[in-house]
N, CA, C and O atoms as a printed pandas DataFrame, in Angstrom:
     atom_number atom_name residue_name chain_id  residue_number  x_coord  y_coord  z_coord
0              1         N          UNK        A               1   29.700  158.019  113.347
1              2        CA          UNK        A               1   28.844  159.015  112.705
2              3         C          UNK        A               1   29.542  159.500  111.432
3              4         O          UNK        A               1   30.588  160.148  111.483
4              5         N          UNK        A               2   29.075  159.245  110.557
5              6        CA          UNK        A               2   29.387  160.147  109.056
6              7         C          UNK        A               2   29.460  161.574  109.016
7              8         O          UNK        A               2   28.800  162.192  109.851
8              9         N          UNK        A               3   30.098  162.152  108.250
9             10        CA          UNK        A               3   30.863  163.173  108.060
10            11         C          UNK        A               3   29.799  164.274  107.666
11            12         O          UNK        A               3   29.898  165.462  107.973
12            13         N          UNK        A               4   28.328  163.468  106.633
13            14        CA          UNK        A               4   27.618  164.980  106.561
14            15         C          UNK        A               4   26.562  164.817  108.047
15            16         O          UNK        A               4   26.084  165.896  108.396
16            17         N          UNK        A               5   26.145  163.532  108.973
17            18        CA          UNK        A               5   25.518  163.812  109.817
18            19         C          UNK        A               5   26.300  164.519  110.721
19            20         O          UNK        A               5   25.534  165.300  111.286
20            21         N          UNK        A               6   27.421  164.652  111.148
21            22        CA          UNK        A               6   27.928  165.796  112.357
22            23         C          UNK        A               6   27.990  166.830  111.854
23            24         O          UNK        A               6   28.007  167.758  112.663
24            25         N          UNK        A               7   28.057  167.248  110.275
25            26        CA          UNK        A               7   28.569  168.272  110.235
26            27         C          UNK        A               7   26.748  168.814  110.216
27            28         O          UNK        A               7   26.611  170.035  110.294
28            29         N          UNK        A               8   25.827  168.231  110.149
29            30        CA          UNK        A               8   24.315  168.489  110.191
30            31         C          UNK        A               8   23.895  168.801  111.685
31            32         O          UNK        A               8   23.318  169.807  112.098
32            33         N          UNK        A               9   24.369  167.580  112.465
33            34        CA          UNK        A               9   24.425  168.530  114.329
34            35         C          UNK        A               9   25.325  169.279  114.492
35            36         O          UNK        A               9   25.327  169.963  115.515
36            37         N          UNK        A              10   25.991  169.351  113.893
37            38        CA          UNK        A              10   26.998  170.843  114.703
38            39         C          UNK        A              10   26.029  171.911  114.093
39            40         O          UNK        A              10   25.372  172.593  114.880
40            41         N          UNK        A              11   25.877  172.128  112.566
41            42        CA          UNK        A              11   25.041  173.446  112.282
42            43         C          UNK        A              11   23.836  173.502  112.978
43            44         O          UNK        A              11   23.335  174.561  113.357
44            45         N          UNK        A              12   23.322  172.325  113.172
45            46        CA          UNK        A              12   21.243  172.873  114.136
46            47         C          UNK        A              12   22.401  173.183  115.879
47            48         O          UNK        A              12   21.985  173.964  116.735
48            49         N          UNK        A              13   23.387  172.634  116.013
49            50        CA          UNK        A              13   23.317  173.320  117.475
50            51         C          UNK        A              13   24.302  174.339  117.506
51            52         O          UNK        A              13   24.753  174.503  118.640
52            53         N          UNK        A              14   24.809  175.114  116.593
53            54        CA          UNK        A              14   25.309  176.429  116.297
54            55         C          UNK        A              14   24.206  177.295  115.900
55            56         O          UNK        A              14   24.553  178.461  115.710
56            57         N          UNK        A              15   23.022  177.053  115.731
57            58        CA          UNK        A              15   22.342  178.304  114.693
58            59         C          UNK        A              15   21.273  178.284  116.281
59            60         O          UNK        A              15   20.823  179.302  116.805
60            61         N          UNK        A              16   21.058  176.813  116.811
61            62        CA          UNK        A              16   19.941  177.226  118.115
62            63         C          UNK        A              16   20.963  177.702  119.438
63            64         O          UNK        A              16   20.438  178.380  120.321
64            65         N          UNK        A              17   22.408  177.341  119.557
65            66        CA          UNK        A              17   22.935  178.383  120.761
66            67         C          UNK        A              17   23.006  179.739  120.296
67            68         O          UNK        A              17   22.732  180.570  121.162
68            69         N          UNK        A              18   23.340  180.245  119.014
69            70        CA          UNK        A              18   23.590  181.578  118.432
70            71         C          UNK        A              18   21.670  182.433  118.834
71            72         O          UNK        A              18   21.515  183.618  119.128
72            73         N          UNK        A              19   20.307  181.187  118.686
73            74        CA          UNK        A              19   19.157  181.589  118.603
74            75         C          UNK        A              19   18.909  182.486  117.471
75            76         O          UNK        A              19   18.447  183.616  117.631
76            77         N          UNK        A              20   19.217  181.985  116.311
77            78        CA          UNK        A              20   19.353  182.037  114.986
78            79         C          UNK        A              20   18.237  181.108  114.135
79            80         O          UNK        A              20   18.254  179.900  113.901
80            81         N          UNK        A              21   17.196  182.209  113.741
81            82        CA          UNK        A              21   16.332  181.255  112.424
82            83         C          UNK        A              21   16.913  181.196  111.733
83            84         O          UNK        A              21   18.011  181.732  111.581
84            85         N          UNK        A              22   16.117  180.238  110.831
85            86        CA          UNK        A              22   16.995  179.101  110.029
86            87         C          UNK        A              22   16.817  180.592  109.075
87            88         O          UNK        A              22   17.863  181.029  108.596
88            89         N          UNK        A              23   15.869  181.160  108.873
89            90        CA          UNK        A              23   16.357  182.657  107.635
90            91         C          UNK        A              23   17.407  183.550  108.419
91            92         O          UNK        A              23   18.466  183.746  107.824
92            93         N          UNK        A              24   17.291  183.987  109.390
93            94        CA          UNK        A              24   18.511  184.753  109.823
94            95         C          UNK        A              24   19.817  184.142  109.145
95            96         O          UNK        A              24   20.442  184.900  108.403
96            97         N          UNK        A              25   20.415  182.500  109.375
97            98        CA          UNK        A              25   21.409  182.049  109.337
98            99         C          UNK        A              25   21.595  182.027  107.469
99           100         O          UNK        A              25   22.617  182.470  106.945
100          101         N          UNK        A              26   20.642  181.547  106.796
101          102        CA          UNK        A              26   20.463  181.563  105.423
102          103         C          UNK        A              26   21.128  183.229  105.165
103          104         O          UNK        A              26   22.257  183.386  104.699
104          105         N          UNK        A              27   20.394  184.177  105.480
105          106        CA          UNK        A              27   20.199  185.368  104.714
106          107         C          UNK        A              27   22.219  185.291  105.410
107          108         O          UNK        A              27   23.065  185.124  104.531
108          109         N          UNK        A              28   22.652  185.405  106.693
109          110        CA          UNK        A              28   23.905  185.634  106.956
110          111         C          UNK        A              28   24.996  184.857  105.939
111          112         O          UNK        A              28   26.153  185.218  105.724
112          113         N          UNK        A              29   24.341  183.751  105.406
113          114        CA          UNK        A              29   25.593  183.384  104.614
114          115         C          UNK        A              29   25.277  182.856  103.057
115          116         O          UNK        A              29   25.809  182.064  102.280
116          117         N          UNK        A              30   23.997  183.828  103.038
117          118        CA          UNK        A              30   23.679  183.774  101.116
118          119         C          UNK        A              30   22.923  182.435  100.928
119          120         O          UNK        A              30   23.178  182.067   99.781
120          121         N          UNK        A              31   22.121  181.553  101.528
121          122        CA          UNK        A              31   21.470  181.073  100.979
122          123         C          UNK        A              31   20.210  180.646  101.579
123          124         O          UNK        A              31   20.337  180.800  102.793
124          125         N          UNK        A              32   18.763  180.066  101.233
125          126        CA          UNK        A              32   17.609  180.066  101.599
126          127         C          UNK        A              32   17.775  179.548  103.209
127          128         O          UNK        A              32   18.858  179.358  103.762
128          129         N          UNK        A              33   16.610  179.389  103.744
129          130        CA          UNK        A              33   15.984  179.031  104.689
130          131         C          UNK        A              33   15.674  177.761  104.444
131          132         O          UNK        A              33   16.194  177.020  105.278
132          133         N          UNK        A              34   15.180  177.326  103.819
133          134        CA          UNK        A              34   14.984  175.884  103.028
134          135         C          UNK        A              34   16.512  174.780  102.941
135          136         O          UNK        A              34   16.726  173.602  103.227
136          137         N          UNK        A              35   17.194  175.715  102.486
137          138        CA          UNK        A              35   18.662  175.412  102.294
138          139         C          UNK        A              35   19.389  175.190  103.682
139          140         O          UNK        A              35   20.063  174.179  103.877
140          141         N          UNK        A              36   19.277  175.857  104.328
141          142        CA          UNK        A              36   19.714  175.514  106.064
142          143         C          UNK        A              36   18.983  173.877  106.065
143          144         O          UNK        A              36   19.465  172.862  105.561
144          145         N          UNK        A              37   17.828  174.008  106.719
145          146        CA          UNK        A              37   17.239  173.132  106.893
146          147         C          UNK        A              37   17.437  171.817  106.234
147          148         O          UNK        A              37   17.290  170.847  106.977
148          149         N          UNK        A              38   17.691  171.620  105.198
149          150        CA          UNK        A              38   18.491  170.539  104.475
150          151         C          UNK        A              38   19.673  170.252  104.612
151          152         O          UNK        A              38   20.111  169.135  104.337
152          153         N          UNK        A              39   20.512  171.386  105.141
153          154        CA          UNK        A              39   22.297  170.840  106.021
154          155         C          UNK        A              39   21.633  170.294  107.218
155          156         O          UNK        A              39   21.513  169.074  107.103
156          157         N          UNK        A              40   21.223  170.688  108.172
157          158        CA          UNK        A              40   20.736  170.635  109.065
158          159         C          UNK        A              40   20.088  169.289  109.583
159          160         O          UNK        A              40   20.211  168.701  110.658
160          161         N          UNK        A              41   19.206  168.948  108.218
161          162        CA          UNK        A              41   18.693  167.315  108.227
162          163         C          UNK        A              41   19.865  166.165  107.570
163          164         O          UNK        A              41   20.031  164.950  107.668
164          165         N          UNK        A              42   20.429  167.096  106.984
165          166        CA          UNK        A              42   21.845  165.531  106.380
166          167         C          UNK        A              42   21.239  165.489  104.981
167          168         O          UNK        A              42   21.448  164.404  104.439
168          169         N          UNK        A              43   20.608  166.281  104.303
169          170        CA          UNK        A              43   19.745  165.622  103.030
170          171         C          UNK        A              43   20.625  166.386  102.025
171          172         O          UNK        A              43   20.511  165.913  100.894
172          173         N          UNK        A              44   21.647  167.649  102.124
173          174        CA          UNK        A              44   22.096  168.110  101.633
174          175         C          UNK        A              44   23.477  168.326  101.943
175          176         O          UNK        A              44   23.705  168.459  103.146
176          177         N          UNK        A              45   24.749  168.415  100.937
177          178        CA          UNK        A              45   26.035  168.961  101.426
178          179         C          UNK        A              45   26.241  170.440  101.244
179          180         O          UNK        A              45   25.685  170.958  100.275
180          181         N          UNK        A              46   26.950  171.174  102.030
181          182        CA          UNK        A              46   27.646  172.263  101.772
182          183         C          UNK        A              46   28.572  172.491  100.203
183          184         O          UNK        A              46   29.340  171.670   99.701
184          185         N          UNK        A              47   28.285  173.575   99.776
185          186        CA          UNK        A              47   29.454  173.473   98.750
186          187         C          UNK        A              47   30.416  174.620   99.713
187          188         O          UNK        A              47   30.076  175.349  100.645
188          189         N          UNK        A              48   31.845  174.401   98.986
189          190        CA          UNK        A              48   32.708  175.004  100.012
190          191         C          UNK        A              48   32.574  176.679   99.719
191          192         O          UNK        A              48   33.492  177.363  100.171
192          193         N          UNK        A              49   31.962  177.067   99.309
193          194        CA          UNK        A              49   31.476  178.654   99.861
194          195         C          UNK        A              49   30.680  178.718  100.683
195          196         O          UNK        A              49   30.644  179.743  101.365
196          197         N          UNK        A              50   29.752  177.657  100.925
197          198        CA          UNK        A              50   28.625  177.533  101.838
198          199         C          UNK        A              50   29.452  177.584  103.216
199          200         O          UNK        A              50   29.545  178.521  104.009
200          201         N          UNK        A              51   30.258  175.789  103.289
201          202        CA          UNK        A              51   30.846  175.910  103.918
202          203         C          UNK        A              51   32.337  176.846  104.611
203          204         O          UNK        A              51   33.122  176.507  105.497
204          205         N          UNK        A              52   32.312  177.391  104.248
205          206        CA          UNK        A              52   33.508  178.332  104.279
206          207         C          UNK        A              52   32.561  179.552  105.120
207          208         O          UNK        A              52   32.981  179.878  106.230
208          209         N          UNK        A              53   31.415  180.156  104.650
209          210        CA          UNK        A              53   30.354  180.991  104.809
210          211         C          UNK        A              53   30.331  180.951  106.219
211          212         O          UNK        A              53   30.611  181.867  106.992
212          213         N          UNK        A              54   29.751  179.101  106.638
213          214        CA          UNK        A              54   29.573  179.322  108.268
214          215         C          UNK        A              54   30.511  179.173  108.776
215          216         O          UNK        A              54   30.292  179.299  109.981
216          217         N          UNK        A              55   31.603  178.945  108.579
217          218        CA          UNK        A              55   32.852  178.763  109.044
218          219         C          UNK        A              55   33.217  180.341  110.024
219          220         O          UNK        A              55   33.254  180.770  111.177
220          221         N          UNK        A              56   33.367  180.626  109.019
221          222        CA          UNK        A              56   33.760  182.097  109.247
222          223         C          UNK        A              56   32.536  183.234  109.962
223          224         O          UNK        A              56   32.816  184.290  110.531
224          225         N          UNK        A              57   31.217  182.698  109.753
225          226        CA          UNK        A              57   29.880  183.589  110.614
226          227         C          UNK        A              57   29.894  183.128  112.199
227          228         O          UNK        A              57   29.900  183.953  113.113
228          229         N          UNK        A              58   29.900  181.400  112.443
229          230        CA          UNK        A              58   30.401  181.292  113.422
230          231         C          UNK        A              58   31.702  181.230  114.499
231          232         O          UNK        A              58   31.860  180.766  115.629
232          233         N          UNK        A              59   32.603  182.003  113.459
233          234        CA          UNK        A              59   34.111  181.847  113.793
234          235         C          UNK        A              59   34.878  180.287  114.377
235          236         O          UNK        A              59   35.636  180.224  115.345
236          237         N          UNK        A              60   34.554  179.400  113.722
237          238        CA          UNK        A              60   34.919  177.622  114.161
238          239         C          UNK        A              60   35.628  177.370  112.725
239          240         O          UNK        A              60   35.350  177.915  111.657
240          241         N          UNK        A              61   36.592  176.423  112.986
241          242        CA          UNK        A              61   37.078  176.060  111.928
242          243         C          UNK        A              61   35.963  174.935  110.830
243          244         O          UNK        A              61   34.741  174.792  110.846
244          245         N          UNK        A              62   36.758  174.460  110.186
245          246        CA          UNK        A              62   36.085  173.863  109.382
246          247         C          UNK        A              62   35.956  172.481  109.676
247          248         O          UNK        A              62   34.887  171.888  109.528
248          249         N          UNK        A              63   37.186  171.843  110.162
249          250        CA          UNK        A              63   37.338  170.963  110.512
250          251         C          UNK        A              63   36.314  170.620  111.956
251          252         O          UNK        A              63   35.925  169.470  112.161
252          253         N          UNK        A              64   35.994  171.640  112.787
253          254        CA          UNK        A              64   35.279  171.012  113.703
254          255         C          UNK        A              64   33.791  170.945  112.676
255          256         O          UNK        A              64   33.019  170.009  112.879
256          257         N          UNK        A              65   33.465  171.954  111.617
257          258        CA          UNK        A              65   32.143  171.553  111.621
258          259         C          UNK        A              65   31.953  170.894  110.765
259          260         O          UNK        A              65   30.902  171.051  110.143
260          261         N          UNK        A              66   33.123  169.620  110.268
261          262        CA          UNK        A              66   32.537  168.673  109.732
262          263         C          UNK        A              66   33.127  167.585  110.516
263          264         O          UNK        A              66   33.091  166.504  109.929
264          265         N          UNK        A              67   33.825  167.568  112.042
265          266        CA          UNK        A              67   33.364  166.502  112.508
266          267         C          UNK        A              67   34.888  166.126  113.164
267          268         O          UNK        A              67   35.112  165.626  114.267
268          269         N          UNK        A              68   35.925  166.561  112.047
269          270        CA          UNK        A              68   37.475  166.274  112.308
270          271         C          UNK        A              68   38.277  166.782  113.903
271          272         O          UNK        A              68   39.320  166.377  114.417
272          273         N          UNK        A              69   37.553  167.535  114.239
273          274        CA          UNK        A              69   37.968  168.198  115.624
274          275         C          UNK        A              69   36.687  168.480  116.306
275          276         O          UNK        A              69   35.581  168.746  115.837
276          277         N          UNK        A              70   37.258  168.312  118.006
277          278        CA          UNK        A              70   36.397  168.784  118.978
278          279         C          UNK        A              70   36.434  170.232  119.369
279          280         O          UNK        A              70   35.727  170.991  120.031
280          281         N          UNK        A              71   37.100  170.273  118.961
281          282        CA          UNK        A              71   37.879  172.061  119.181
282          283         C          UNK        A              71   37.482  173.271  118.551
283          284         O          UNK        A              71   38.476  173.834  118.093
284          285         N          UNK        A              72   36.588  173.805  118.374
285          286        CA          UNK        A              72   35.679  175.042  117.458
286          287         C          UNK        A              72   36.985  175.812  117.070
287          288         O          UNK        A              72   37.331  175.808  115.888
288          289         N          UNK        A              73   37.599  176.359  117.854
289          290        CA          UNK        A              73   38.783  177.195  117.091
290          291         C          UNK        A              73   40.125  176.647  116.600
291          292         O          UNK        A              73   40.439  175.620  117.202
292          293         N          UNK        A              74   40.938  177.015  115.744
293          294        CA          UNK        A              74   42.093  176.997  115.787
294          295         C          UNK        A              74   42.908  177.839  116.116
295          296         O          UNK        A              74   42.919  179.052  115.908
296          297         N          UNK        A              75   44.028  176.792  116.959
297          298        CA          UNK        A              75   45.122  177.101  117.738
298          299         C          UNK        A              75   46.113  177.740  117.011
299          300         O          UNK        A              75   46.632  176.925  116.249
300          301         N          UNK        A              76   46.790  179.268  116.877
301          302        CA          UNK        A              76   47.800  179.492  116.382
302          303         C          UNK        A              76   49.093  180.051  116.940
303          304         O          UNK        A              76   50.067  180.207  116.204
C-alpha cells in the first residue's frame, strides 16, 4: 500500500472512531470539509501543517498516519 493510500485509511478511520464529520474534523484543523474528503479518498496530500494539524487533534504520531508505524503513539 502507498504512502498517501494509508495515510487516507488511517484519517476516514480516525475521524469515524472519533464520530467526527468530515466539517467537524475540517473546522478542528483549519481546513474545508471538501478538503477532508479528498485526504480521505487519496486524491489529495496533506501539506505538513495539515498534517501536523491531525497529528496533534488526534494525538498519533505522524509516522503512524502515514503508514511508517503500527503504533499511534510515541514511546518516550
Amino acid at each position: 500500500m502507498d504512502l498517501k493510500n494509508n495515510f487516507a485509511s488511517k484519517i476516514l478511520y480516525l475521524r469515524k472512531t472519533h464520530q467526527l464529520s468530515l466539517s467537524a474534523l475540517g473546522n478542528a484543523v483549519g481546513i474545508s470539509n471538501q478538503a477532508i474528503s479528498l485526504l480521505e479518498q487519496g486524491k489529495r496530500s496533506p501539506s505538513f501543517e495539515v498534517l501536523i494539524a491531525l497529528a496533534d487533534y488526534f494525538d498519533v504520531s505522524i509516522d503512524y498516519l502515514v503508514g511508517r508505524s503500527e503504533e499511534p503513539k510515541i514511546h518516550k
